[in-house]
BAVOTOR-622792 format. One record per residue: residue number from 0; residue in three letters; x, y, z of N, C-alpha, C in turn. Coordinates in Angstrom, 2 decimals, always signed. Atoms other than C-alpha are relative to their C-alpha. Layout:
BAVOTOR-622792
> NUM, ALA, X, Y, Z, X, Y, Z, X, Y, Z
...
***
This chain:
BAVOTOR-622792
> 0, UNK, -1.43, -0.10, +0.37, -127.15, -65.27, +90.27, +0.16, +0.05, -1.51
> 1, UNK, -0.27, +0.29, +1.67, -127.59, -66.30, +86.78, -0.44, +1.22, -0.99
> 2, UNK, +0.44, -1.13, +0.36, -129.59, -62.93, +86.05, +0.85, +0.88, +0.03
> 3, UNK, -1.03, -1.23, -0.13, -126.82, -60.64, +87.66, +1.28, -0.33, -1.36
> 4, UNK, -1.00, +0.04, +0.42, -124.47, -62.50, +85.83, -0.28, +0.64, -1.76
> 5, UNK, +0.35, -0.12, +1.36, -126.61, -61.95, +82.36, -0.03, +1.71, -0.34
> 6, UNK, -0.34, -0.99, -0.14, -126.72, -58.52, +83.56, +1.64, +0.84, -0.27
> 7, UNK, -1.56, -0.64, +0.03, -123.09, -57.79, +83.70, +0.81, +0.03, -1.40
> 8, UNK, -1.02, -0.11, +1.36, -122.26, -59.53, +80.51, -0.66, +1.02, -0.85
> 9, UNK, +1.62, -1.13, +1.11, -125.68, -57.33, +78.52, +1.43, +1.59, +0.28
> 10, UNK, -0.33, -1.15, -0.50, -123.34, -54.44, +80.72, +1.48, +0.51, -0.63
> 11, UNK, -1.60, +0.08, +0.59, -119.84, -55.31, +79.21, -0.16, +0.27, -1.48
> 12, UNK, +0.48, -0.01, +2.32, -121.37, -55.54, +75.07, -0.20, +1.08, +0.08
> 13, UNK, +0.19, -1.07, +0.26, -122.93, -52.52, +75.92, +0.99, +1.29, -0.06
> 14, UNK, -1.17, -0.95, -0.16, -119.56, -50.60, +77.26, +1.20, -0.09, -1.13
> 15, UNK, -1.04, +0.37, +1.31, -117.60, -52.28, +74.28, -0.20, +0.41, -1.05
> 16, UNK, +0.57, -0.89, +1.44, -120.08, -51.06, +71.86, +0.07, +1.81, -0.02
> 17, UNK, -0.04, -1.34, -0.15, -119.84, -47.61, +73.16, +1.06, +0.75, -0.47
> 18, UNK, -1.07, -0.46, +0.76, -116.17, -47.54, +73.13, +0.80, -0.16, -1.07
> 19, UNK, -0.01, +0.19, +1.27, -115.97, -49.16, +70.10, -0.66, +1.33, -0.80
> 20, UNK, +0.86, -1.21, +0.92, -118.25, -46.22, +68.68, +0.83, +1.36, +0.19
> 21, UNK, -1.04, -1.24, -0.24, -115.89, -43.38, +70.12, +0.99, -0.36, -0.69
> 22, UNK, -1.15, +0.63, +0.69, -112.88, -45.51, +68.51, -0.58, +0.79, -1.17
> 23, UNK, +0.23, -0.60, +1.30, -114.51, -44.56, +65.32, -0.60, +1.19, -0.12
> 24, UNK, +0.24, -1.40, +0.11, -115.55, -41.17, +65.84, +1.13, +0.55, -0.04
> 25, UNK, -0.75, -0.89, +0.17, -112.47, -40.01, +66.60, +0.73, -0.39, -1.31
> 26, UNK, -0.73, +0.32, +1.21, -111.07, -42.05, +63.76, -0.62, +0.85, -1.23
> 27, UNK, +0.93, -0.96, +0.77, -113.60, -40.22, +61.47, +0.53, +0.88, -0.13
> 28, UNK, -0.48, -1.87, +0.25, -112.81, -36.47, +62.72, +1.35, -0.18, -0.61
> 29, UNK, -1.47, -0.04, -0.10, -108.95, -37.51, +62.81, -0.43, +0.08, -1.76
> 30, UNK, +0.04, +0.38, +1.34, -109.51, -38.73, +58.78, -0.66, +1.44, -0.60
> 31, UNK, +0.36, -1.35, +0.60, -111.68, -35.33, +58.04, +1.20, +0.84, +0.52
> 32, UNK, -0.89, -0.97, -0.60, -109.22, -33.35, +60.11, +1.26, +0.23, -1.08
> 33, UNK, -0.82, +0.39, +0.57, -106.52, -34.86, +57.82, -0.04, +0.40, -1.34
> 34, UNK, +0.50, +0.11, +1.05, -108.30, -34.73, +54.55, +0.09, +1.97, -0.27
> 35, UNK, +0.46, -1.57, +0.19, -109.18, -30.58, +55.07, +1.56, +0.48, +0.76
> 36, UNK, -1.77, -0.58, +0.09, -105.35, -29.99, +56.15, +0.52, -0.27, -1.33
> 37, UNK, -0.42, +0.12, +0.81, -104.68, -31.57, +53.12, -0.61, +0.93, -1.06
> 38, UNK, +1.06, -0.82, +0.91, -107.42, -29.39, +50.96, +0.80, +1.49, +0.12
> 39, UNK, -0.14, -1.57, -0.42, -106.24, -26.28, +52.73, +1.57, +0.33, -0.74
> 40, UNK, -1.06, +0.08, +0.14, -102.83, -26.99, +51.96, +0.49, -0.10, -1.22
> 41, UNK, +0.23, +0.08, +1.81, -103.61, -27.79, +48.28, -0.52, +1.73, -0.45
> 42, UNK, +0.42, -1.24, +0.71, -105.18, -24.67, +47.95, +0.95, +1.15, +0.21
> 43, UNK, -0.56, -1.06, +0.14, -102.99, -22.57, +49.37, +1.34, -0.11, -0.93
> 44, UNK, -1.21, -0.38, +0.87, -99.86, -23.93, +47.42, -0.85, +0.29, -1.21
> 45, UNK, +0.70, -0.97, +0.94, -102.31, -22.85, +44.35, +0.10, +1.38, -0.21
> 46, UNK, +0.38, -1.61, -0.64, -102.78, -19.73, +46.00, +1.74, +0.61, -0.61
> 47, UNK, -1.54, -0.61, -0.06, -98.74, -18.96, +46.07, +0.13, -0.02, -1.61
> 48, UNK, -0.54, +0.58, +1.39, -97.98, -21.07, +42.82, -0.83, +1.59, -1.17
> 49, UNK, +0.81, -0.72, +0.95, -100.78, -18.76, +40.76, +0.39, +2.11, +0.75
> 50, UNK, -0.72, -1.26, -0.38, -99.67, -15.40, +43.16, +1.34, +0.14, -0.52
> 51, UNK, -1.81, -0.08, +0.88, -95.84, -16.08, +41.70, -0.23, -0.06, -1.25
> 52, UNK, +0.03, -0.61, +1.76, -97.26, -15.85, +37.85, -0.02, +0.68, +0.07
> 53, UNK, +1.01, -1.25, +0.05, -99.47, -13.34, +38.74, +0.96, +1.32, +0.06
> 54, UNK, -1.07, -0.80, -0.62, -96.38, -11.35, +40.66, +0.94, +0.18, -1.36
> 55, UNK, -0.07, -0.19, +1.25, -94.64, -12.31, +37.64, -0.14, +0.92, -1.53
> 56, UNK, +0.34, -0.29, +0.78, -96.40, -11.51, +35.06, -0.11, +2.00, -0.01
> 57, UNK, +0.53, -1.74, -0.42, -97.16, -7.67, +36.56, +1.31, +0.42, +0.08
> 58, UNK, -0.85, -0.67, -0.32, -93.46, -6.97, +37.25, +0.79, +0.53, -0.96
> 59, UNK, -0.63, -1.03, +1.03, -91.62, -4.86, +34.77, +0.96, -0.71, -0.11
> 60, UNK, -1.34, +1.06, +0.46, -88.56, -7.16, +33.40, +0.66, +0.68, -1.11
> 61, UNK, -0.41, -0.78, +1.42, -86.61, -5.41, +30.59, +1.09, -1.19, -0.16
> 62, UNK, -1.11, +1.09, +0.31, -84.35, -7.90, +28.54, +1.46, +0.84, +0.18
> 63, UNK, -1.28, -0.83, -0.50, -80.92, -6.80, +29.32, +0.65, +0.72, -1.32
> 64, UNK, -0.81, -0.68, +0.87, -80.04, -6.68, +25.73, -0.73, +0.70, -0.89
> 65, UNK, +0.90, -1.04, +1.09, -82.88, -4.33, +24.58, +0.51, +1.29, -0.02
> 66, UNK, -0.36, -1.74, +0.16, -82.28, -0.95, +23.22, -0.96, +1.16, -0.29
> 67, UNK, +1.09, -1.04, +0.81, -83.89, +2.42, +22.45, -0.86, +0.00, +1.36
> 68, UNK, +1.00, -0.13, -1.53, -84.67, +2.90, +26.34, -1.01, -1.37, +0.25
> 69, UNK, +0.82, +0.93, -0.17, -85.74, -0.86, +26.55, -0.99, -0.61, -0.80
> 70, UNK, +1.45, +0.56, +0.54, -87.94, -1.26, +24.20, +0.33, -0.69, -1.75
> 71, UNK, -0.59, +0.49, +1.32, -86.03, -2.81, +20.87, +1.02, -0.85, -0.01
> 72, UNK, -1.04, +1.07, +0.52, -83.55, -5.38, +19.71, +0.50, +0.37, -1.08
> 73, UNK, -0.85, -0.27, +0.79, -80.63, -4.13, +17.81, +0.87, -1.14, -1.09
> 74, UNK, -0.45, +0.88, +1.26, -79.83, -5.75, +14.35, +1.72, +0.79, -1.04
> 75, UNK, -0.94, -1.37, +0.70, -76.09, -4.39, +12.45, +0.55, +0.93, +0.67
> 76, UNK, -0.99, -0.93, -0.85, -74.12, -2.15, +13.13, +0.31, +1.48, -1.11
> 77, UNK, -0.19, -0.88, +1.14, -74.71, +0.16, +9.89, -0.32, +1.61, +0.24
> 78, UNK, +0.11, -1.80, -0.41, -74.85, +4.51, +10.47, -1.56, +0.26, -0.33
> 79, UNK, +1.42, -0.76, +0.11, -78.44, +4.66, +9.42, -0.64, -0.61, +0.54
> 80, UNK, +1.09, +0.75, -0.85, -81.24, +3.50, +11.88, -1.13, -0.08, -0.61
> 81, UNK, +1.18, +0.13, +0.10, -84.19, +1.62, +10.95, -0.80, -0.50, +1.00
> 82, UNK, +0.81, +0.26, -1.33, -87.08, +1.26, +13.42, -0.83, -0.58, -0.72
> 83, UNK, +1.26, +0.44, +0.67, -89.65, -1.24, +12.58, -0.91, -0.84, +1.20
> 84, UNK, +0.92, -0.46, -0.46, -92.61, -1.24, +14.56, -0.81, -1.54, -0.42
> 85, UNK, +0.81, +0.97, +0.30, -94.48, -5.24, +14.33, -0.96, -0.47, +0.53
> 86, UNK, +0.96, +1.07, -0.64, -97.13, -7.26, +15.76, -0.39, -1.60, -0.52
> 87, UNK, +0.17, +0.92, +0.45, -96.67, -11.06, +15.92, -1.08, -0.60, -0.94
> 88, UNK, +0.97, +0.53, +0.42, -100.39, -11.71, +15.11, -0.51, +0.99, -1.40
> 89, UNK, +0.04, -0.40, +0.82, -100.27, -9.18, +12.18, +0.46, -0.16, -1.34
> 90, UNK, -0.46, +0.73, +1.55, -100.62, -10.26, +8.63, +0.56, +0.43, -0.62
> 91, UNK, -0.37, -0.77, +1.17, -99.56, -7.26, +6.67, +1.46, +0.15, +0.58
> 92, UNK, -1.45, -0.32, +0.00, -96.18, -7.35, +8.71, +0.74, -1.20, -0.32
> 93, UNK, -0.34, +1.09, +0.74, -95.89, -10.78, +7.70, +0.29, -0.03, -1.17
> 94, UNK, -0.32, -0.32, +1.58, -96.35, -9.38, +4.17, +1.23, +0.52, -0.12
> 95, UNK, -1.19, -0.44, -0.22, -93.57, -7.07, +5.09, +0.91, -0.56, -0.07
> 96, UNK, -0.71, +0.95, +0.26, -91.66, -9.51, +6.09, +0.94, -0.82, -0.63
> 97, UNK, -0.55, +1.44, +0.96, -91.41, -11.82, +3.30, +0.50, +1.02, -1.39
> 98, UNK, -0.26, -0.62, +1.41, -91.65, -8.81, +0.54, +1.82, +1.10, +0.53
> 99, UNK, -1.12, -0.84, -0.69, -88.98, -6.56, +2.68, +1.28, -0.25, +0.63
> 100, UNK, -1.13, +0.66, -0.73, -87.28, -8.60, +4.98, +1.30, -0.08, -0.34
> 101, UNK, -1.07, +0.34, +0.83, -84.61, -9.80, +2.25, +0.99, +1.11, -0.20
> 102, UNK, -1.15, -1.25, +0.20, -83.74, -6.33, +1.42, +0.54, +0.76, +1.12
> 103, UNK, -0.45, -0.88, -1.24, -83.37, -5.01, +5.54, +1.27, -1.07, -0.06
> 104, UNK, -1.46, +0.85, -0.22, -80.81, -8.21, +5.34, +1.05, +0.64, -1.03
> 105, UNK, -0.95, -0.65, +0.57, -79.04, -6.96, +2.62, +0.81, +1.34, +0.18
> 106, UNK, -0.14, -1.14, -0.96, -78.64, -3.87, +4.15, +1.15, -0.18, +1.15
> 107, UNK, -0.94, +0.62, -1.18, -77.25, -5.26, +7.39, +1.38, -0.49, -0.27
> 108, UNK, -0.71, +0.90, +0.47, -75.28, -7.13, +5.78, +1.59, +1.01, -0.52
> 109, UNK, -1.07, -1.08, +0.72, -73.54, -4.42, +3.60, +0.41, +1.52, +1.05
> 110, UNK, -0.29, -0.94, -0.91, -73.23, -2.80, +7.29, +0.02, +1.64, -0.53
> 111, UNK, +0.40, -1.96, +0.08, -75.20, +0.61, +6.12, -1.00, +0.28, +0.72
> 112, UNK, +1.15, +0.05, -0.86, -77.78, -0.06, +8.69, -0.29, -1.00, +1.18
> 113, UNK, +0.19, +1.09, -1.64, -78.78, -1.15, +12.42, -1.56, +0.40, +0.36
> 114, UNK, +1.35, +0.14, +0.43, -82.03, -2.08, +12.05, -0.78, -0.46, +2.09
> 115, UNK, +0.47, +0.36, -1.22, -84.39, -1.72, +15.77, -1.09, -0.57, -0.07
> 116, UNK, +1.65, +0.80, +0.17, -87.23, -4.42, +15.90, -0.81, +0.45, +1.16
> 117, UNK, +0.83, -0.13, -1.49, -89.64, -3.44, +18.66, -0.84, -0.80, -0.65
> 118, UNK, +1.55, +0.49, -0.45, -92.35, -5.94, +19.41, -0.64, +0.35, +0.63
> 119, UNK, +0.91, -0.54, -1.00, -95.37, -4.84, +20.34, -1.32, -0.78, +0.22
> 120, UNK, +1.20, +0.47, -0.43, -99.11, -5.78, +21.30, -0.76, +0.52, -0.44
> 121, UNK, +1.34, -0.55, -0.08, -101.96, -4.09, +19.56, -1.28, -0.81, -0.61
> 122, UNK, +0.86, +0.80, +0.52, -103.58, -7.13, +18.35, -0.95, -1.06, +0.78
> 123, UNK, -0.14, +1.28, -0.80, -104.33, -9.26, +21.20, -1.78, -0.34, -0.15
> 124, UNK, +1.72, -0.12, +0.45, -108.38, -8.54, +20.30, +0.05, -1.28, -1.30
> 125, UNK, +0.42, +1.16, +1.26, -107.55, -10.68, +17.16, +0.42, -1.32, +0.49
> 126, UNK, -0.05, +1.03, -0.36, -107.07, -13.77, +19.22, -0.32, -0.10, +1.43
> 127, UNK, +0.51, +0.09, -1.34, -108.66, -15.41, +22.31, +1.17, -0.10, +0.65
> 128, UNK, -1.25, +0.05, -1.38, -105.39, -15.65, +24.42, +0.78, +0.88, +0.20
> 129, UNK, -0.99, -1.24, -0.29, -103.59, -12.21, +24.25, +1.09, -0.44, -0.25
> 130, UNK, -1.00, +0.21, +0.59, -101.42, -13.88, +21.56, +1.47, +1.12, -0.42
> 131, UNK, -1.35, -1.38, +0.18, -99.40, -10.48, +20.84, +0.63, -0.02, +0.82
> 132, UNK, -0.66, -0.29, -1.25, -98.66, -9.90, +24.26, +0.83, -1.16, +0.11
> 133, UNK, -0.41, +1.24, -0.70, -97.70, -13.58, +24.78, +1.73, +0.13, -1.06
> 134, UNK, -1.21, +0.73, +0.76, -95.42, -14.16, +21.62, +1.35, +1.29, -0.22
> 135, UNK, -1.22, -1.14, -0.20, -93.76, -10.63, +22.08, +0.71, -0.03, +1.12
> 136, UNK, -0.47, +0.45, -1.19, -93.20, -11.55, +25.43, +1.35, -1.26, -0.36
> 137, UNK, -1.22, +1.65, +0.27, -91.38, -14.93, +23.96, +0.68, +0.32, -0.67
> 138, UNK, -1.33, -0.07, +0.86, -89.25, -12.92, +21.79, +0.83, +0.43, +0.68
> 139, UNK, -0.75, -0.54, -1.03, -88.05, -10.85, +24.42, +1.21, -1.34, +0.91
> 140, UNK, -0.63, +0.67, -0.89, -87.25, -14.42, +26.35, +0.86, -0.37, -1.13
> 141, UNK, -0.85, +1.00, +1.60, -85.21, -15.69, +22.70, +0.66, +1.45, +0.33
> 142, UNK, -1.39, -0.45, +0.35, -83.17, -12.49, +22.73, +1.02, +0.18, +1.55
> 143, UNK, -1.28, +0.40, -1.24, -81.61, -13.48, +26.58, +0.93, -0.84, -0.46
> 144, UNK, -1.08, +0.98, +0.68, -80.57, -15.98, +24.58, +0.59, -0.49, -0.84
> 145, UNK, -0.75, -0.34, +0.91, -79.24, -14.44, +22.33, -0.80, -0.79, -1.80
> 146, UNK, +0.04, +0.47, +0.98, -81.40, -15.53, +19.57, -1.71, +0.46, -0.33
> 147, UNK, +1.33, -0.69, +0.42, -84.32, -13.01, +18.73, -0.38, +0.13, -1.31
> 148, UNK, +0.73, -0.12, +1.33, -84.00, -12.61, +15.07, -0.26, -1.35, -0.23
> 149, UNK, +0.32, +0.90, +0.48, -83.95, -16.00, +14.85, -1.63, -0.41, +0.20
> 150, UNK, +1.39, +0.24, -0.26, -87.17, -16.51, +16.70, -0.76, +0.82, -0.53
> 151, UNK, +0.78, -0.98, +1.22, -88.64, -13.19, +14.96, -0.32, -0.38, -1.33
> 152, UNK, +0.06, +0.46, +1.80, -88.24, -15.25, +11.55, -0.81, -0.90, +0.11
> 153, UNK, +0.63, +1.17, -0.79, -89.67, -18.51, +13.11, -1.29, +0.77, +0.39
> 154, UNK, +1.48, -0.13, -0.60, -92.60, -16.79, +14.87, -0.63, +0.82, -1.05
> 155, UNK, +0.50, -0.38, +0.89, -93.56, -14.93, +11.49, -0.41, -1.64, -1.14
> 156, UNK, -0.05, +1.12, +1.32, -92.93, -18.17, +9.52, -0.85, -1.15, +0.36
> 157, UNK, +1.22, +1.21, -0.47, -95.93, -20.42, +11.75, -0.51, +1.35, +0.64
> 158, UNK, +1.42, -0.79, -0.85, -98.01, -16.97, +12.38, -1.55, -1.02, -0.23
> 159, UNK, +1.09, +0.28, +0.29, -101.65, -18.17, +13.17, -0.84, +1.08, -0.76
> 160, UNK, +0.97, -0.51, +1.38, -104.75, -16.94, +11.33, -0.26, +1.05, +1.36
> 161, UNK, +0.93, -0.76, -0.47, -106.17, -13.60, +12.74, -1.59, -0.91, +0.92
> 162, UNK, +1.30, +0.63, -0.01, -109.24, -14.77, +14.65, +0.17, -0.99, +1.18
> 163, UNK, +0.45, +1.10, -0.86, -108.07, -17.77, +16.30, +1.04, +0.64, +1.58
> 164, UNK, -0.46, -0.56, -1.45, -106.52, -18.54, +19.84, +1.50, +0.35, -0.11
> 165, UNK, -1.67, +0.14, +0.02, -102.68, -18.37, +18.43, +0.81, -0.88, +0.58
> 166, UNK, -0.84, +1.24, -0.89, -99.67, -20.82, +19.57, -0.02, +0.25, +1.29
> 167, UNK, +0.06, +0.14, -1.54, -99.98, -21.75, +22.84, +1.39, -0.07, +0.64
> 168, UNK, -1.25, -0.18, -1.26, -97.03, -21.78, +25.63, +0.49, -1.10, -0.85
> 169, UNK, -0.77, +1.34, +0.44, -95.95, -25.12, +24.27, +0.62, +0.05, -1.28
> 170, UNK, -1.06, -0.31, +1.37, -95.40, -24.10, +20.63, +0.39, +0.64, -0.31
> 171, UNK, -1.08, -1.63, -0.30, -93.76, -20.97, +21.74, +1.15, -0.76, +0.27
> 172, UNK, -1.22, +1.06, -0.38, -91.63, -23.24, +23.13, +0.76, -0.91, -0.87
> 173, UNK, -0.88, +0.66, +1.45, -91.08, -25.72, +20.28, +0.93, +0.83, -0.77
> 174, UNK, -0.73, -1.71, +0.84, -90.39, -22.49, +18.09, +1.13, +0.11, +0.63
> 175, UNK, -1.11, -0.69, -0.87, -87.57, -21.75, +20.64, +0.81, -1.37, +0.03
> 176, UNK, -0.55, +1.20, +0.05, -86.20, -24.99, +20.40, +0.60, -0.45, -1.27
> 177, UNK, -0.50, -0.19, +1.42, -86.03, -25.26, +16.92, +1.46, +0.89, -0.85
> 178, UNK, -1.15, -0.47, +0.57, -83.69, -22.16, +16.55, +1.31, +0.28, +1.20
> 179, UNK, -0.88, -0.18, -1.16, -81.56, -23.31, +19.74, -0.37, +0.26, +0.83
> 180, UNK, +0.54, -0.30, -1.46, -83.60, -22.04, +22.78, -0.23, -1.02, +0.59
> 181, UNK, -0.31, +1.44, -0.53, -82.76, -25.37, +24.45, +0.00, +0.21, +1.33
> 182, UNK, +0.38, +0.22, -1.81, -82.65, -24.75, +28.20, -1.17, +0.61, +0.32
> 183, UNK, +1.48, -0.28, -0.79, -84.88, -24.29, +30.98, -0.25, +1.35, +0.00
> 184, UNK, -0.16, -1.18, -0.33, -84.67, -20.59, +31.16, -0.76, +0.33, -0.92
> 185, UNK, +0.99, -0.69, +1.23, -86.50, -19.55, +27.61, -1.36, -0.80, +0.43
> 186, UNK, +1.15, +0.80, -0.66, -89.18, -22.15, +29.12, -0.62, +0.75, +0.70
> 187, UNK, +0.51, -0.82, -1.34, -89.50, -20.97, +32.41, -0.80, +1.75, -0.30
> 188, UNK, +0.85, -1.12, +0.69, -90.07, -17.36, +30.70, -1.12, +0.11, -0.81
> 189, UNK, +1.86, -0.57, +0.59, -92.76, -17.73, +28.75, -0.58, -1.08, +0.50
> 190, UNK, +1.60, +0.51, -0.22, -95.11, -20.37, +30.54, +0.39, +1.32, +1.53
> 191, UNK, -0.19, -1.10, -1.22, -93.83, -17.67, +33.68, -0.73, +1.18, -0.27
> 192, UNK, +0.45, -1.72, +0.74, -94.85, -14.72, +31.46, +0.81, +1.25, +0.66
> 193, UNK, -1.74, -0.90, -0.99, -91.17, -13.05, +32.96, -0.49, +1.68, -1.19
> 194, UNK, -0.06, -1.41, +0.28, -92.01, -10.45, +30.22, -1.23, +0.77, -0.68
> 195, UNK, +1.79, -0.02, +0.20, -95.91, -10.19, +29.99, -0.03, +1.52, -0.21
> 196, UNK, +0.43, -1.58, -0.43, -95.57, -6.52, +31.78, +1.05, +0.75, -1.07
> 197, UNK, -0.95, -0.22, +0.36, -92.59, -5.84, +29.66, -0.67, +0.80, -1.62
> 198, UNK, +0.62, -0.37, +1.29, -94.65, -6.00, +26.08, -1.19, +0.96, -0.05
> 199, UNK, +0.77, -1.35, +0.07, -97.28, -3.78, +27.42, +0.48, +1.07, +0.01
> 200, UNK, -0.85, -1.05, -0.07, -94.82, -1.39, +28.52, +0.53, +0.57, -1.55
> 201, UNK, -0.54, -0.30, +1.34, -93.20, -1.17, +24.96, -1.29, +0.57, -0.93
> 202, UNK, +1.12, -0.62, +0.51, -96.62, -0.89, +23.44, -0.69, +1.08, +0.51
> 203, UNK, +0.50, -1.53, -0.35, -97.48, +2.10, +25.62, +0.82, +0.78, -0.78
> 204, UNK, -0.85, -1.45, +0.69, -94.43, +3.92, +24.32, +0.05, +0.21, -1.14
> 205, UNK, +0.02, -0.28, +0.71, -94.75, +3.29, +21.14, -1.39, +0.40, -0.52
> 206, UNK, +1.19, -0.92, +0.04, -98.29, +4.66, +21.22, +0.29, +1.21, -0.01
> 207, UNK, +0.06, -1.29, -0.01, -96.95, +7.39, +22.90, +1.05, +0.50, -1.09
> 208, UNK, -0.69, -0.59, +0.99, -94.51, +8.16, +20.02, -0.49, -0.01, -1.72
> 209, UNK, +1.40, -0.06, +0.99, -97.20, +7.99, +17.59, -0.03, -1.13, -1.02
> 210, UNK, +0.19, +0.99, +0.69, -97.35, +4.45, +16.70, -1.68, +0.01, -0.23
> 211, UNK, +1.30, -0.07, +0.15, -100.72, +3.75, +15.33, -0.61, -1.47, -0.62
> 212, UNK, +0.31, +1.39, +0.31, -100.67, +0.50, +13.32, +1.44, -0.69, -0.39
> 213, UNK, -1.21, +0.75, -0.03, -98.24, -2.18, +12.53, +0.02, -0.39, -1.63
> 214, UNK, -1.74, -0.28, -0.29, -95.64, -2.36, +10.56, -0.40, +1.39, -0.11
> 215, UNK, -0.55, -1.29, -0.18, -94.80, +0.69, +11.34, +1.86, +0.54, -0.58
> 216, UNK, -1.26, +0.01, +0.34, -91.12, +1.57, +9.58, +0.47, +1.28, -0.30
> 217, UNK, -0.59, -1.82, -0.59, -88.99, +4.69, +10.44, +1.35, -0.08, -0.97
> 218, UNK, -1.42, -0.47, +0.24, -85.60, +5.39, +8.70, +0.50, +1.24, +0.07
> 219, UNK, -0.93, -1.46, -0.57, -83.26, +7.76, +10.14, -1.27, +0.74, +0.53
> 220, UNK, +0.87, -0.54, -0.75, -86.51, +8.52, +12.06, -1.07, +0.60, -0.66
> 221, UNK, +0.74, -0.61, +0.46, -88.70, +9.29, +9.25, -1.13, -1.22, -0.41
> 222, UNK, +0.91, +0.90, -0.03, -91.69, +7.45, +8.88, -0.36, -0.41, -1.66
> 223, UNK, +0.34, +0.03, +1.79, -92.17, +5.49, +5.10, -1.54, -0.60, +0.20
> 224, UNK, +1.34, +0.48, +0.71, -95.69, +5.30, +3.73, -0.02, -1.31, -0.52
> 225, UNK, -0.08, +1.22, +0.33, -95.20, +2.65, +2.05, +1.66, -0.78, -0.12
> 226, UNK, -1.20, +0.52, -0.57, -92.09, +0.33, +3.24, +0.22, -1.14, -1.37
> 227, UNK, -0.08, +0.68, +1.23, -91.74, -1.34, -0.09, +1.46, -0.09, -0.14
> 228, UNK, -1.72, +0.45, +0.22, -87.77, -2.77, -0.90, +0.29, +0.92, -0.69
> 229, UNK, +0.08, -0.98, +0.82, -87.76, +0.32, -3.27, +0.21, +1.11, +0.58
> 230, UNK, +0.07, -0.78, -1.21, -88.69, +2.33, -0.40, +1.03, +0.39, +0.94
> 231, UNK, -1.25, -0.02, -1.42, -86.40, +1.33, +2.35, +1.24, +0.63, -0.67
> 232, UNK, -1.36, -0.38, -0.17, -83.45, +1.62, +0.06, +0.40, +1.34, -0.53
> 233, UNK, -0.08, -1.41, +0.78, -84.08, +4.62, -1.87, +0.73, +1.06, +2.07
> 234, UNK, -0.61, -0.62, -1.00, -84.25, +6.14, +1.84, +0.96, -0.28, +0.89
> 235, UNK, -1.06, +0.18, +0.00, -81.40, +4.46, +3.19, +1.00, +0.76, -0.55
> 236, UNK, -0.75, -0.54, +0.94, -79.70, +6.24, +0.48, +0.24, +1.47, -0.12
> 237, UNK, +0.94, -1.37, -0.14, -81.36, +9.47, +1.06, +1.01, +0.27, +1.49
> 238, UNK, -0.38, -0.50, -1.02, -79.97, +9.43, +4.70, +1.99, -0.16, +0.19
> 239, UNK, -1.37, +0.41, +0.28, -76.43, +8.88, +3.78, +0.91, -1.03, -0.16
> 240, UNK, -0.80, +1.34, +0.29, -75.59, +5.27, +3.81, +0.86, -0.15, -1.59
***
């Protein structure tokens, strides 16, 4: 008796340990099962999140208030057109800039000229992040809101050095903050890259209209050799202003 009985209990540990051991198998799969829904689920919002830049970034966006078939930002309101032709990451339009700039304002100013900025891209080789593209892209998002020359002055006045990686999303952003680009919307556009496809586009056309290097500066559609304050206004002057 005392054997059967040692039997039965040996028979009960053993059936307890068994289903004790299934208890934790399925607890196991259930916990992997759980773990790789969660993985899958991580990856695919990745998947979407990085497909909606991507979608983004590729879709043709024109700022509403560009001109010249999309591809410029209108300065003035003066009878003679100047076209000037830049690239953020370009030094010598920086030179421009600072030696020229003063006198396209005076100009404006004395409403004898409506001066078209196109940003373009042919530099993006002189920095690891396809800084041209990026910060022409971020001027585009500054003139939704209504505030492109400002950021055009600003993103000349902290250009980086040729060479390196250029301002990143974040101090595109500061920059835009600085001259009022305060909501979410100038944000959202450039870490979005709303007008990525936008600045290539512009830099095709002004290839195809025989851009070649930057600055590039047209009055009344004629191209000056040298864009010198001397320059601009002589031909200003020349075209009837």
């Amino acid at each position: 008796m005392s054997k059967g009985k040692d039997r039965a209990q040996a028979k009960k540990v053993v059936q307890a340990q068994l289903a004790k051991e299934r208890r934790r198998t399925v607890t196991l799969w259930t916990t992997v099962g759980v773990v790789a829904v969660l993985v899958i689920a991580g990856l695919i919002g990745w998947g979407v999140a990085a497909g909606q830049e991507k979608d983004t970034a590729g879709k043709l966006t024109v700022p509403p208030s560009a001109v010249d078939d999309g591809t410029a930002f209108a300065r003035g309101s003066g009878p003679v057109t100047i076209d000037i032709y830049e690239d953020f990451m370009c030094p010598v339009c920086h030179e421009f800039e600072k030696t020229s700039g003063p006198t396209v304002t005076q100009l404006v100013d004395a409403k004898k000229v409506t001066v078209r900025y196109h940003p373009i891209a042919i530099l993006d080789r002189a920095s690891t992040t396809e800084y041209s593209t990026r910060s022409a892209g971020a001027a585009a998002a500054a003139s939704v809101g209504g505030k492109f020359f400002e950021y055009h002055e600003v993103l000349f006045a902290n250009q980086p050095a040729e060479g390196s990686a250029g301002l990143d999303d974040a101090k595109l952003i500061e920059l835009g903050r600085s001259v009022g680009l305060t909501d979410a919307a100038f944000a959202d556009a450039v870490n979005g890259r709303t007008y990525t496809a936008w600045a290539t586009d512009v830099t095709d056309k002004a290839s195809a209209r025989g851009v070649t290097g930057t600055p590039t500066v047209l009055v009344a559609g004629k191209k000056l050799d040298q864009p010198t304050p001397q320059a601009l206004t002589a031909a200003v002057e020349a075209a009837g202003a």
